[in-house]
C-alpha positions, 0 to 999 in steps of 0.5 A: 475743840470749839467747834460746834455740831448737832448731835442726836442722842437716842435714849431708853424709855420716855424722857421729859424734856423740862425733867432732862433739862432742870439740872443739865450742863446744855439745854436738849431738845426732845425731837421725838418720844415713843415707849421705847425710846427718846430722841434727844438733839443739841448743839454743841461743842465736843467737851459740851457732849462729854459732859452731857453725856456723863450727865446723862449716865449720872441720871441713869439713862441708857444710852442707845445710840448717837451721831453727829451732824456738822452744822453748816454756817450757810444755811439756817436750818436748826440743829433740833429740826 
């Protein structure tokens, strides 16, 4: 399970990035934030997930949706771009 990939999470409601990060398991980018929804973007492993992902619930965030992006060594794109 130590692979990494991108995972985008998209989450009900406004959400701050400093707020989301003060007492998160992995630090989260916020890629985009509108009234509706916030898109949130991490590189991690699968275990890092699921305890981001229990953190998440445990703050009562509705989680919309959220899909995975292997992250391919050659090239030096972020996973948060």
């Amino acid at each position: 399970m130590g692979d990494l990939a991108c995972y985008k999470i998209v989450v009900r409601d406004l959400v701050s990035e400093t707020d989301l990060n003060r007492l998160s398991p992995i630090q989260v980018v916020v890629a985009q934030v509108d009234p509706a929804a916030t898109r949130l973007s991490v590189q991690t492993d699968q275990s890092g997930l699921i305890g981001l992902m229990r953190h998440l619930h445990a703050l009562g965030f509705v989680i919309l949706a959220m899909s995975r992006q292997e992250i391919d060594d050659t090239r030096s794109v972020s996973c948060h771009s």
